[in-house]
LUMBA-434626 format. One record per atom (N, C-alpha, C): residue number from 1; atom name; z, y, x. Coordinates in Angstrom, 3 decimals. Each point is the difference from the previous one (the first is absolute). Example, Ala and Ser with C-alpha at 12.3 -4.5 7.8 and 13.67 -1.06 7.14 Angstrom:
1:N:7.800:-5.690:13.190
1:CA:0.000:1.190:-0.890
1:C:0.000:1.200:0.900
2:N:-0.720:1.050:-0.350
2:CA:0.060:1.190:0.820
2:C:0.730:1.090:-0.770
This chain:
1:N:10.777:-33.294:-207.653
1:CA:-0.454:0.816:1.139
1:C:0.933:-0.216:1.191
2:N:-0.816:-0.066:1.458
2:CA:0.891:-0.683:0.901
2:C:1.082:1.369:0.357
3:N:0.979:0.011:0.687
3:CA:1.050:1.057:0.524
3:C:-0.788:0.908:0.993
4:N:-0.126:0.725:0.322
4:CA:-0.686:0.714:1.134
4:C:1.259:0.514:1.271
5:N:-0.194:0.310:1.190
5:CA:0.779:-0.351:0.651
5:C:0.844:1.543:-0.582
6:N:-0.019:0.787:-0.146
6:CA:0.760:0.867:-0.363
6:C:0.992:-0.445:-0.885
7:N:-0.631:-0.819:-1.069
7:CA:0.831:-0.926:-1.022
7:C:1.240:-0.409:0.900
8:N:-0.799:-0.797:0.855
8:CA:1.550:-1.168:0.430
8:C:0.935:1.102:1.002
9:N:-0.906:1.043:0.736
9:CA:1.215:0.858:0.951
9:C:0.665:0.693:-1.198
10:N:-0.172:0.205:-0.906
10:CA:0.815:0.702:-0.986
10:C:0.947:-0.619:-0.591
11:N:0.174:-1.019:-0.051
11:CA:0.817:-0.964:-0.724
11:C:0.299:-0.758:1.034
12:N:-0.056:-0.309:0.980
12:CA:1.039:-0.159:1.184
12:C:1.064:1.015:0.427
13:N:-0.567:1.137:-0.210
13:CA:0.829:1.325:0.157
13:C:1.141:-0.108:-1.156
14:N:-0.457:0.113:-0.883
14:CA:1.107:-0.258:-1.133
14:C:1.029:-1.072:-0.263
15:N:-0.530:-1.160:0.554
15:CA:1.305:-1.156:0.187
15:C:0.404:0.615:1.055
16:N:-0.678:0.483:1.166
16:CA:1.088:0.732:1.230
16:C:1.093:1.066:-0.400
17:N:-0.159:1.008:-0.586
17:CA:0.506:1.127:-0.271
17:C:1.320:-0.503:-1.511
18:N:-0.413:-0.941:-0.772
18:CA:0.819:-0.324:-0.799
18:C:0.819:-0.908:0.388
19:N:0.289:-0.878:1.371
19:CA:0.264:-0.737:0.269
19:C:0.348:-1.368:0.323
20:N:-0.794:-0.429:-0.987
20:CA:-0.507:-1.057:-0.423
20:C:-0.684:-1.073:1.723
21:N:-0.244:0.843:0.729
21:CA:-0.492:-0.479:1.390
21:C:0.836:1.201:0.528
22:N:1.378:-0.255:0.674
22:CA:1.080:0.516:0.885
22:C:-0.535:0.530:1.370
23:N:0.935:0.387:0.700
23:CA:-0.513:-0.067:1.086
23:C:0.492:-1.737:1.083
24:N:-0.988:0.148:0.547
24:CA:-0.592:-1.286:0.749
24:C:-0.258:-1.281:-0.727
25:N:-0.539:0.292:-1.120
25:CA:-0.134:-0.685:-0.747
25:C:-1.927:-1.009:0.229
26:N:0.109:-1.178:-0.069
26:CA:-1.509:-0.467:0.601
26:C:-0.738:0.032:-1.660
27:N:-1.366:0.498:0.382
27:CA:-0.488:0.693:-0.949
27:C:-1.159:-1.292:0.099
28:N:-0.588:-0.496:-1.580
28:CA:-0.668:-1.189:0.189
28:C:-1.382:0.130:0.854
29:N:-0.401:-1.534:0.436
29:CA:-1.291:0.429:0.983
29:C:-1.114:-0.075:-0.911
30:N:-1.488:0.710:1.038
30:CA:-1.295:0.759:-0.729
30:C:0.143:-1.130:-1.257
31:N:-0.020:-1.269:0.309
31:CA:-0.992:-1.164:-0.889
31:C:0.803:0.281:-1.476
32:N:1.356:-0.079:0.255
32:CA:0.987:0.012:-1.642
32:C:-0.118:1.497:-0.457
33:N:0.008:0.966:0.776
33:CA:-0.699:1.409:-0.458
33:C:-1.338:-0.231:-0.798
34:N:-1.413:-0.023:0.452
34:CA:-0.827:-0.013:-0.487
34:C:-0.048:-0.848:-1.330
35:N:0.554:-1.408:-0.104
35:CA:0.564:-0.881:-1.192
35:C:0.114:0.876:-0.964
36:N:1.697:0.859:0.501
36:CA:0.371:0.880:-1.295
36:C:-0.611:0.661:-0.440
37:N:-0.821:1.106:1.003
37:CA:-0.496:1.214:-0.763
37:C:-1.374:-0.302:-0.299
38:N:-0.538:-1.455:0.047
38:CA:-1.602:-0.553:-0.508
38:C:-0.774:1.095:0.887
39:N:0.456:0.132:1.098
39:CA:-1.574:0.688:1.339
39:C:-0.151:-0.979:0.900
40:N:-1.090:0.514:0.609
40:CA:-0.328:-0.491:2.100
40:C:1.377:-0.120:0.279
41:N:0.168:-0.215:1.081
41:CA:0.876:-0.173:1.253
41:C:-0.080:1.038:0.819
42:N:-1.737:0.765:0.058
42:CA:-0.201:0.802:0.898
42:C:0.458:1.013:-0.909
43:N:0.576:0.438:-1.422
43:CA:0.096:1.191:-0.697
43:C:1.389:-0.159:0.562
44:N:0.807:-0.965:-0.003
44:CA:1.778:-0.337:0.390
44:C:0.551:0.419:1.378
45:N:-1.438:-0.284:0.854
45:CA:0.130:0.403:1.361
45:C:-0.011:1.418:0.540
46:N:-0.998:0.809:-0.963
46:CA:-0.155:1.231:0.195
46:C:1.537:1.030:-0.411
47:N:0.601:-0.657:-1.225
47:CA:0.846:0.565:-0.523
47:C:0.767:-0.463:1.012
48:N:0.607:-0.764:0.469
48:CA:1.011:0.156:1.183
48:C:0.122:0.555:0.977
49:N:-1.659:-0.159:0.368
49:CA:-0.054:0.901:1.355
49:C:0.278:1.606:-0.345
50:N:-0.481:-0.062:-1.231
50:CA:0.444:1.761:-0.354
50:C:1.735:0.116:0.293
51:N:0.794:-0.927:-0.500
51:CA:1.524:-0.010:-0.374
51:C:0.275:-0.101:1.347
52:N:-0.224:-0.738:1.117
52:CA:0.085:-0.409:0.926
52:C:-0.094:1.548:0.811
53:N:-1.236:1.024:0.280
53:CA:0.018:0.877:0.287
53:C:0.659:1.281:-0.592
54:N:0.732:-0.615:-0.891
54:CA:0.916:1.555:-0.576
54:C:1.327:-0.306:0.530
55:N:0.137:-1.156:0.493
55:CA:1.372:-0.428:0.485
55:C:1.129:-0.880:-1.250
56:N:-0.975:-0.084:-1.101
56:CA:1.079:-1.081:-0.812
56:C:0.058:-1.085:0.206
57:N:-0.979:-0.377:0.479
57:CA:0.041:-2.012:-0.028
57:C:0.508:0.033:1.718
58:N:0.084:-1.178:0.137
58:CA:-0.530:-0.208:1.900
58:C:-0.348:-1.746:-0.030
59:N:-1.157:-0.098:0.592
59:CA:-0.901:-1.287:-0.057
59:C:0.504:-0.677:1.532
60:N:0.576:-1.076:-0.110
60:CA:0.294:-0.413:1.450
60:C:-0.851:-1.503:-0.202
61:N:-0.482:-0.302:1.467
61:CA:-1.075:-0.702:-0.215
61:C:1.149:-1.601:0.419
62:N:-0.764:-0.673:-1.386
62:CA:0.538:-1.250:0.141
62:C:1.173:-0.112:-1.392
63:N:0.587:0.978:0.166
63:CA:1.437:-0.363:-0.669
63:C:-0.418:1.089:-1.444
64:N:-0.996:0.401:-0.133
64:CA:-0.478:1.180:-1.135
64:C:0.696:1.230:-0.199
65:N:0.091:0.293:-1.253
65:CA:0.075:1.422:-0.627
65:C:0.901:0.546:-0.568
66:N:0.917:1.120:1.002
66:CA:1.072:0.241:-0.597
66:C:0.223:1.145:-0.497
67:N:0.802:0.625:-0.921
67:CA:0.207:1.145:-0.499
67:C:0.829:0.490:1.088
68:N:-0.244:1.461:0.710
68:CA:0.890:0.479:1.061
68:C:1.626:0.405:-0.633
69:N:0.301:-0.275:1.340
69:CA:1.584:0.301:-0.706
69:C:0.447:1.367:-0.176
70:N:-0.917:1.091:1.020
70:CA:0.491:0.685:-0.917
70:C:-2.044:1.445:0.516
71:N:-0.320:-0.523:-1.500
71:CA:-1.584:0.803:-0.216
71:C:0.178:1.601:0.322
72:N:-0.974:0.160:0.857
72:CA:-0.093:1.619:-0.406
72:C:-0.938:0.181:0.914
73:N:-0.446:1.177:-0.024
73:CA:-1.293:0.465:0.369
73:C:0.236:0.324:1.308
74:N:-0.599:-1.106:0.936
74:CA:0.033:0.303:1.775
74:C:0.106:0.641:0.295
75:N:-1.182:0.686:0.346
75:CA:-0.546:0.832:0.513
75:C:0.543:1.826:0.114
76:N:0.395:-0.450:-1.039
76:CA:0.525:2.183:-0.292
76:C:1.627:-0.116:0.357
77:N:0.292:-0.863:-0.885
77:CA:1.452:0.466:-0.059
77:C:1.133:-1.029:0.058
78:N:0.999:-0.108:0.100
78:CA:1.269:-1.404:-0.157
78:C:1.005:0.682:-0.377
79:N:0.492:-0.701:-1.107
79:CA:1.465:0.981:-0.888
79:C:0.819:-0.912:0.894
80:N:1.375:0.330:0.206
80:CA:0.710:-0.602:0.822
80:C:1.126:-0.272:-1.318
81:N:0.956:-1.339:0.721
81:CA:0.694:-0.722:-0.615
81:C:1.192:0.925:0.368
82:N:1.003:0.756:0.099
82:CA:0.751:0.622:0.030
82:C:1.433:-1.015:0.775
83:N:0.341:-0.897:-0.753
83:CA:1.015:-1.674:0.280
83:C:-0.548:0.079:1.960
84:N:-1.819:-0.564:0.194
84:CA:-0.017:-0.210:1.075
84:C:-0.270:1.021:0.842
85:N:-0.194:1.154:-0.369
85:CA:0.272:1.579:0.776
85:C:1.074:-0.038:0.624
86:N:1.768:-0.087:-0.863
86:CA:0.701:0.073:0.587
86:C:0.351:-1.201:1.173
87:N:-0.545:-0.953:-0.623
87:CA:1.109:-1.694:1.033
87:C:-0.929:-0.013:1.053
88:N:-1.698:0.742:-0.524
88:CA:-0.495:0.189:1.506
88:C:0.689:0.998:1.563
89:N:0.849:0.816:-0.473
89:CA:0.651:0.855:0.794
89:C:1.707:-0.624:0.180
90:N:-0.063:-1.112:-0.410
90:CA:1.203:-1.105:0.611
90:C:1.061:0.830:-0.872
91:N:0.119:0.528:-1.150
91:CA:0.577:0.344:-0.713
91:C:0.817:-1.194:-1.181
92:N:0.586:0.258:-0.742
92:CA:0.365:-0.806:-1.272
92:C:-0.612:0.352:-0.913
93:N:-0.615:-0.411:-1.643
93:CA:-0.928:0.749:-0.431
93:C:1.747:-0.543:-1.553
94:N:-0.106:0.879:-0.760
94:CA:0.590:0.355:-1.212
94:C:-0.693:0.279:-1.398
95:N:-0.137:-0.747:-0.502
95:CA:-0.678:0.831:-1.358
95:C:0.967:0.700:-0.990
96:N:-0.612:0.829:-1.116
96:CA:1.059:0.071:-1.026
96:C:-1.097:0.424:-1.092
97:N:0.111:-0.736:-1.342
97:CA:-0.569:0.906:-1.016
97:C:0.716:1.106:-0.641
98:N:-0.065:0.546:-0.620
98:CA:0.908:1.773:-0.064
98:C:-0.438:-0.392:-1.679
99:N:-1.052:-0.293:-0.376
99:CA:-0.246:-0.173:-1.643
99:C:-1.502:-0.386:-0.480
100:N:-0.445:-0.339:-0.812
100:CA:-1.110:-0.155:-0.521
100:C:-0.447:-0.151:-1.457
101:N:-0.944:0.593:-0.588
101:CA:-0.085:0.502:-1.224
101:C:-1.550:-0.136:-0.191
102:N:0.075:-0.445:-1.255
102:CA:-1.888:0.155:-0.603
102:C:0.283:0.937:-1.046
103:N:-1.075:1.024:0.339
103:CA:-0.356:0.912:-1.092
103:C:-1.463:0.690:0.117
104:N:-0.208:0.898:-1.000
104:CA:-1.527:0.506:-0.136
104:C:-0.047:1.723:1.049
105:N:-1.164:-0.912:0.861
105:CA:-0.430:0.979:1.198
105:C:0.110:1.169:-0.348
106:N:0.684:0.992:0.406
106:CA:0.047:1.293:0.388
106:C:-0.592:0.880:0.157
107:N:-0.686:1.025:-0.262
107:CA:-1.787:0.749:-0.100
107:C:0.068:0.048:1.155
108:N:1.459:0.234:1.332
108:CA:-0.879:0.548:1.073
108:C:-0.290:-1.062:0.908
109:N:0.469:-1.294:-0.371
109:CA:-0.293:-1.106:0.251
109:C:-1.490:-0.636:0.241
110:N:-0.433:0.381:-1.526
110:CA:-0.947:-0.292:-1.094
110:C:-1.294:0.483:0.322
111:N:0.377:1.497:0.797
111:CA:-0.936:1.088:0.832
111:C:-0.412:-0.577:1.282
112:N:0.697:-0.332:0.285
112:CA:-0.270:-0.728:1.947
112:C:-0.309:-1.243:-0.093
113:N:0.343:-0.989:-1.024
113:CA:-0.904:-1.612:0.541
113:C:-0.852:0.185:-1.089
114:N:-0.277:1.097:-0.921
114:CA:-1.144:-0.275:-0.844
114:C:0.069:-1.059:-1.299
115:N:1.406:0.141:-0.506
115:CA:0.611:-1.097:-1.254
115:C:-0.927:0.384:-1.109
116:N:0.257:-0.900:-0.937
116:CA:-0.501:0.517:-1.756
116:C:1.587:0.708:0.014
117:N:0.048:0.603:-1.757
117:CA:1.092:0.618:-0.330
117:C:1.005:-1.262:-0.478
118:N:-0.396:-1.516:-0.278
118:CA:0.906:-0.749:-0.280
118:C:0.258:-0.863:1.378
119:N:-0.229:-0.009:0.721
119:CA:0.596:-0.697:1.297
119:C:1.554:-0.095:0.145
120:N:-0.124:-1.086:0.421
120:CA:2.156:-0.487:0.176
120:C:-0.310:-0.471:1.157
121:N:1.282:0.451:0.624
121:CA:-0.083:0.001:1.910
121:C:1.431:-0.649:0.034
122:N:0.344:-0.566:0.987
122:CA:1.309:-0.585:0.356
122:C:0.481:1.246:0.859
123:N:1.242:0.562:-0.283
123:CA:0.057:0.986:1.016
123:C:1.737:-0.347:1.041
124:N:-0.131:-0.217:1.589
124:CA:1.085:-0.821:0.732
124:C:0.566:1.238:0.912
125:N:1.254:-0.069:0.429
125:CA:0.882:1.064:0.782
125:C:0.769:-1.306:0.811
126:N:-0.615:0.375:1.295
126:CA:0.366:-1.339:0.950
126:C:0.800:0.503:1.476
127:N:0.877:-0.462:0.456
127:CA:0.398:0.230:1.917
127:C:-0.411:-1.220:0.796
128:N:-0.378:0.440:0.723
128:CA:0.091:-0.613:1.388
128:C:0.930:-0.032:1.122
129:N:0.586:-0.363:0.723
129:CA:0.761:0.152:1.174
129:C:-0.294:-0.759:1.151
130:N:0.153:0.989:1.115
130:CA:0.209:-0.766:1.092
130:C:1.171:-0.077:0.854
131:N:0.810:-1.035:0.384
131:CA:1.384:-0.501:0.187
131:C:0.572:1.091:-0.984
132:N:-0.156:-0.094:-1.363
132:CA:0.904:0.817:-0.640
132:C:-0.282:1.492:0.114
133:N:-0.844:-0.081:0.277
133:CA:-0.243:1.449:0.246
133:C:-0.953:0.529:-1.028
134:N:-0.315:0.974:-0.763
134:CA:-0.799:0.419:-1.057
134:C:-1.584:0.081:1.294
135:N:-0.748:-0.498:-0.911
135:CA:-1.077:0.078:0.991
135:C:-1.373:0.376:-0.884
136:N:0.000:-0.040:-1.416
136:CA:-1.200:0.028:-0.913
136:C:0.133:-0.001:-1.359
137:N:0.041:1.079:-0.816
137:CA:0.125:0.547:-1.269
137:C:-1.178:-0.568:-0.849
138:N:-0.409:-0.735:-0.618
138:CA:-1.041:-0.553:-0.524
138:C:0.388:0.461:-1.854
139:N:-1.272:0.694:0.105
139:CA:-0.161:0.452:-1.808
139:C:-1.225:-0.312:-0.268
140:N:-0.411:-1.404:-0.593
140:CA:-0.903:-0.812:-0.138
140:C:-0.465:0.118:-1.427
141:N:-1.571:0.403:-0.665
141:CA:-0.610:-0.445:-1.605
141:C:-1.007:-1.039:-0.007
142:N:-0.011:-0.749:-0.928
142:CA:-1.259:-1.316:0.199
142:C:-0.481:-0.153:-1.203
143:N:-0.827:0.033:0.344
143:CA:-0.962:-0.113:-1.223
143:C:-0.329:-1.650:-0.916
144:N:0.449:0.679:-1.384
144:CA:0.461:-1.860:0.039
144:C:-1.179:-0.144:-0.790
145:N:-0.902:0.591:-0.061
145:CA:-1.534:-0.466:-0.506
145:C:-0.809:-0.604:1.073
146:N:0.467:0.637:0.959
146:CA:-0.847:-0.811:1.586
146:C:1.517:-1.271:0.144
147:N:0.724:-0.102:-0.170
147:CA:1.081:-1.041:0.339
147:C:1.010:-0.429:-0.869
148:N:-0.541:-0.590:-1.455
148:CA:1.008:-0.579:-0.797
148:C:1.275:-0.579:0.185
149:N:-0.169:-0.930:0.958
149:CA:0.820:-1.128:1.154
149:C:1.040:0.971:0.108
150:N:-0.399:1.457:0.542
150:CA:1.205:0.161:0.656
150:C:1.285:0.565:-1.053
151:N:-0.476:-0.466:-1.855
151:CA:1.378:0.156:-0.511
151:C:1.022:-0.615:0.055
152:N:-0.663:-1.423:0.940
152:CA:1.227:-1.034:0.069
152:C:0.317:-0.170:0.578
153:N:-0.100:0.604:1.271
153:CA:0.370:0.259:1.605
153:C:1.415:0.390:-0.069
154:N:0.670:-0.994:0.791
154:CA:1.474:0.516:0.607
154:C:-0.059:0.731:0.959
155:N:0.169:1.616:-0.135
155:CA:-0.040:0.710:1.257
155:C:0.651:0.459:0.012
156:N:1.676:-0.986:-0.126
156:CA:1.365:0.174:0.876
156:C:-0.194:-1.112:1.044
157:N:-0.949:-0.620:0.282
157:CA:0.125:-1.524:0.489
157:C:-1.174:0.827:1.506
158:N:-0.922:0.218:-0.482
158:CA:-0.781:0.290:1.254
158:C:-0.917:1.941:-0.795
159:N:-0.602:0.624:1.655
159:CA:-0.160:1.180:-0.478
159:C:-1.221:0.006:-0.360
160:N:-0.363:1.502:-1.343
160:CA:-1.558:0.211:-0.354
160:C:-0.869:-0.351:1.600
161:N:0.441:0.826:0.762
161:CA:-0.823:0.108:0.695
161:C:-0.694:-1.133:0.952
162:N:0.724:-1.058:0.358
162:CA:-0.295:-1.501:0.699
162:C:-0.896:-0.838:-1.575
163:N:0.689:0.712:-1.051
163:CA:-0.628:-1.002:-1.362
163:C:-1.532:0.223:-0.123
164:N:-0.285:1.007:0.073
164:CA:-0.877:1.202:0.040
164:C:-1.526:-1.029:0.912
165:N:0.779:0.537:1.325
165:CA:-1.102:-0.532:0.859
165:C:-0.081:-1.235:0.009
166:N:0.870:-0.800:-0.557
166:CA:-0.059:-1.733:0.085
166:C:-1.263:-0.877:-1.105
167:N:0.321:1.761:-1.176
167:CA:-0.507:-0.739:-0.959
167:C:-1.723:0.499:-0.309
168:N:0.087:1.548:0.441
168:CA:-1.747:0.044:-0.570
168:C:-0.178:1.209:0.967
169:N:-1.774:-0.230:0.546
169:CA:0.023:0.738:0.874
169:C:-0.762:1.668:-0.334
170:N:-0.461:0.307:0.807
170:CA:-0.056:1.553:-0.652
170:C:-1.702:0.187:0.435
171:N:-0.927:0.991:-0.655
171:CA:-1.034:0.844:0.579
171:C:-0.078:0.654:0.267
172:N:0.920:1.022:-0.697
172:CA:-0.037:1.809:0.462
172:C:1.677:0.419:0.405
173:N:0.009:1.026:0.546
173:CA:1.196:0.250:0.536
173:C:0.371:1.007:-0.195
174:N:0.722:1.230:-0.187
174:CA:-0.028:1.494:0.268
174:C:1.660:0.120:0.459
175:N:0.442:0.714:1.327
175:CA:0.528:0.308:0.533
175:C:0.602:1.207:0.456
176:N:1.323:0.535:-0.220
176:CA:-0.174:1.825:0.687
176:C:1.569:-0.460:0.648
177:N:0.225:0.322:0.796
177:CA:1.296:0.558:1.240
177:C:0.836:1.636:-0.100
178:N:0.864:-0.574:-0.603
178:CA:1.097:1.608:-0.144
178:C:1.422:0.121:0.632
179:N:0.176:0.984:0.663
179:CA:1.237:0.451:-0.267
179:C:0.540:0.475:-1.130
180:N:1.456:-0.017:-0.664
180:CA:0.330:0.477:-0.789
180:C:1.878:0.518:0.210
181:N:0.400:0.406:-0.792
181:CA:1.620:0.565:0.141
181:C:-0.053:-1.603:-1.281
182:N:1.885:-0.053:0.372
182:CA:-0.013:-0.943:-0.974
182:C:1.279:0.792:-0.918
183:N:-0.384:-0.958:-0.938
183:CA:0.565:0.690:-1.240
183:C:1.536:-1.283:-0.246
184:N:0.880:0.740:-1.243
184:CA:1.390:-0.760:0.087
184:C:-0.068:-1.476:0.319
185:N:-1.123:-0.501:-1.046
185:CA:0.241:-1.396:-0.279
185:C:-0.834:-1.074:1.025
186:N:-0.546:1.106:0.686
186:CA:-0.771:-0.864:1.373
186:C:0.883:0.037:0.868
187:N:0.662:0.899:0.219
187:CA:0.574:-0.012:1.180
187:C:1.228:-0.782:0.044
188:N:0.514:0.046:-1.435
188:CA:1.305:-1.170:0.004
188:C:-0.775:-1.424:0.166
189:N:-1.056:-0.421:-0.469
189:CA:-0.898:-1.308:0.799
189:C:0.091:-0.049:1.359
190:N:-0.502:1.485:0.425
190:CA:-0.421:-0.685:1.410
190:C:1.002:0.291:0.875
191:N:1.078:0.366:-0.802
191:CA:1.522:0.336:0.921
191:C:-0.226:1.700:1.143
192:N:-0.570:1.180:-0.396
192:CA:-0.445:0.750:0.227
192:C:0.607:0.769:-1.061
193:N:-0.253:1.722:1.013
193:CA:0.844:1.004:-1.377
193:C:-1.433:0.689:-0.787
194:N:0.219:0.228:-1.135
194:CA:-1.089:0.941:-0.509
194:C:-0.599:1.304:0.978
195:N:-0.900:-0.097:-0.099
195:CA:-1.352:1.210:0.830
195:C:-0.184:-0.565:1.398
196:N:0.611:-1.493:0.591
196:CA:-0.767:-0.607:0.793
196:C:-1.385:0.046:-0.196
197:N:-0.384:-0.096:1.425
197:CA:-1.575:-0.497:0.477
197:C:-0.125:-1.400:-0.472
198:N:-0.964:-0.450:-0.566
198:CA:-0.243:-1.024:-0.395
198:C:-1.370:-0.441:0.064
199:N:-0.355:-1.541:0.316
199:CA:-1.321:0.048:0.177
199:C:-0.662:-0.883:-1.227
200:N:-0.741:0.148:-0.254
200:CA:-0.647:-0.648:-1.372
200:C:-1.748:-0.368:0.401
201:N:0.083:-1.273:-0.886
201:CA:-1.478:-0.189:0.082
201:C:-0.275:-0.921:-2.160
202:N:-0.871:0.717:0.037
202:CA:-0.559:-0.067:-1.586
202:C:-1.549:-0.841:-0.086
203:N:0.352:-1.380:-0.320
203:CA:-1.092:-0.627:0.157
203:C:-0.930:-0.604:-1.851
204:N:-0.699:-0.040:-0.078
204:CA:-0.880:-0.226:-0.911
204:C:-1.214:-1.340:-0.016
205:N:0.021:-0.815:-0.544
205:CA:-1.155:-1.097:0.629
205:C:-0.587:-0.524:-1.466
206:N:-0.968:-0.533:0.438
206:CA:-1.081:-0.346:-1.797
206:C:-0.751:-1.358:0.993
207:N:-0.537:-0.874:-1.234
207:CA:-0.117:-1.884:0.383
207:C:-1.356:0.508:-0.782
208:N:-1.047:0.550:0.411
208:CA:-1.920:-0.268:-0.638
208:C:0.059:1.221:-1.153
209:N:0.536:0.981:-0.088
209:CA:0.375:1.016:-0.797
209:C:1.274:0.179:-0.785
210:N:0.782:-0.907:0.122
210:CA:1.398:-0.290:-0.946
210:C:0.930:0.296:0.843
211:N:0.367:1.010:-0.712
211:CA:1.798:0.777:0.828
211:C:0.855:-1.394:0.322
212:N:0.548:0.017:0.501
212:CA:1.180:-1.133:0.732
212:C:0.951:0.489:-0.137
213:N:0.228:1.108:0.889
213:CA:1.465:-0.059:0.348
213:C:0.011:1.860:0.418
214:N:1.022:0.783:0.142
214:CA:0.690:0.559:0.121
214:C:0.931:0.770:0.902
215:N:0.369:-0.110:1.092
215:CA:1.611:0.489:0.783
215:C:0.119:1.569:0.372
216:N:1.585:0.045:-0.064
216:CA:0.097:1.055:0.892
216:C:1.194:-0.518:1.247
217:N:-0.668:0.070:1.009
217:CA:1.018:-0.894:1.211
217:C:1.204:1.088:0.570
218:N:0.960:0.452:0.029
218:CA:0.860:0.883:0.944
218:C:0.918:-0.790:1.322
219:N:-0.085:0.591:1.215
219:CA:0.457:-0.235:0.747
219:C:1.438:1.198:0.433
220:N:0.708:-0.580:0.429
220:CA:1.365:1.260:0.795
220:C:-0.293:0.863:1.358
221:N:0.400:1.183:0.213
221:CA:-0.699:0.420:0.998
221:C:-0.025:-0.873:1.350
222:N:-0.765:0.415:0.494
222:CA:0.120:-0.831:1.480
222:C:-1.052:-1.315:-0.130
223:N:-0.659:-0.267:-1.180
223:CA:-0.805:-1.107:-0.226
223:C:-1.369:0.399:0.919
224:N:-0.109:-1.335:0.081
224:CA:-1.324:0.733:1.239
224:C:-0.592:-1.567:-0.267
225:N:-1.557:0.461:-0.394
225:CA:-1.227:-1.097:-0.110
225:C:-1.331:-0.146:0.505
226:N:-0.032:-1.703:0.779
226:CA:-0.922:-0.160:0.934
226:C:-0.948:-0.863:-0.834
227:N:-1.493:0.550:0.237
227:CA:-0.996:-0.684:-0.216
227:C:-0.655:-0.733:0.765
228:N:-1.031:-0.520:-0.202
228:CA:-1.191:-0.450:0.894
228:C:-0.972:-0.961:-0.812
229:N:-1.308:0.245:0.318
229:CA:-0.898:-0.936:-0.536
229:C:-0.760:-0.220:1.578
């Protein structure tokens, strides 16, 4: 039975997301597609143009089909790279990993991305700086059923969050904006005394129904964030 185009966007998705096709990676053309998956050309074409309009592929004419470097859903939303946040403001950018650990998701974890009860999450405690300066408290969970790969990820070498968006892109998003007081062990992070103002943002994202990822972001008082679409 031939592939139907859902077939091949589904299993293009999956060498995307497993990595197997990186980012900017040239993804084969219609004719060696249709070969593999025994369809039309026009079933190969449709499935791209679908991939093409979600923002994973990008089709440049002449030179073909590339996996974007970094996928995610246009139109709504853009997670930002944190590294080029800061060096965009002519800053120095600093990383630090603080620790990282695999263990079995947490109920209240488990409650908010919607886990089974056996789910194992990578769970990361990360800084940022700008010229040395504490600039971003990163308490990162990943779901290593949506991202196997990332048990072998060196993330003393580069952060979840640039890995994140480099590597798979997102469908759904959920977002909330808080103030909070900070507590001992934040505030010795962000070089701040306990019951500071602190600003926090708690993000959540899922790839076609599959939890991803996780954060809780803290900033030091005085953090102040500009949007725009």
């Amino acid at each position: 039975m031939n592939a139907t185009y859902r077939d091949v966007k589904s299993d293009i998705l999956s060498k995307i997301t497993k990595g197997e096709w990186g980012p900017g990676s040239h993804v084969p053309n219609e004719i060696a597609l249709a070969d593999t998956y025994g369809c039309a050309r026009a079933t190969v074409n449709r499935a791209m143009r679908e991939l093409a309009d979600d923002g994973i592929i990008e089709r440049r004419r002449k030179a073909g089909t590339f996996v974007r470097m970094a996928p995610v859903r246009e139109a709504r939303f853009n997670i930002p790279i944190v590294r080029q946040e800061i060096e965009e403001k002519g800053s120095t950018y600093r990383y630090s990993l603080v620790s990282c650990s695999m263990q079995k998701a947490p109920d209240w974890l488990r409650g908010r991305l919607k886990l089974s009860a056996d789910s194992r999450v990578l769970h990361l405690i990360c800084m940022h700086y700008a010229d040395g300066t504490p600039y971003q408290h990163e308490d990162r969970w990943i779901n290593l059923a949506a991202l196997p790969q990332a048990e072998t990820v060196d993330f003393s070498d580069i952060g979840p969050n640039e890995w994140l968006v480099l590597t798979i892109p997102f469908s759904d998003v959920e977002i909330s904006f808080s103030a909070a007081l900070s507590d001992e062990k934040l505030a010795e992070y962000l070089g701040t005394k306990t019951g500071d103002p602190i600003f926090t943002i708690e993000r959540s994202t899922w790839w076609e129904g599959q939890a991803v990822t996780y954060v809780s972001l803290s900033f030091p008082p005085g953090h102040r964030m500009t949007t725009s679409y």
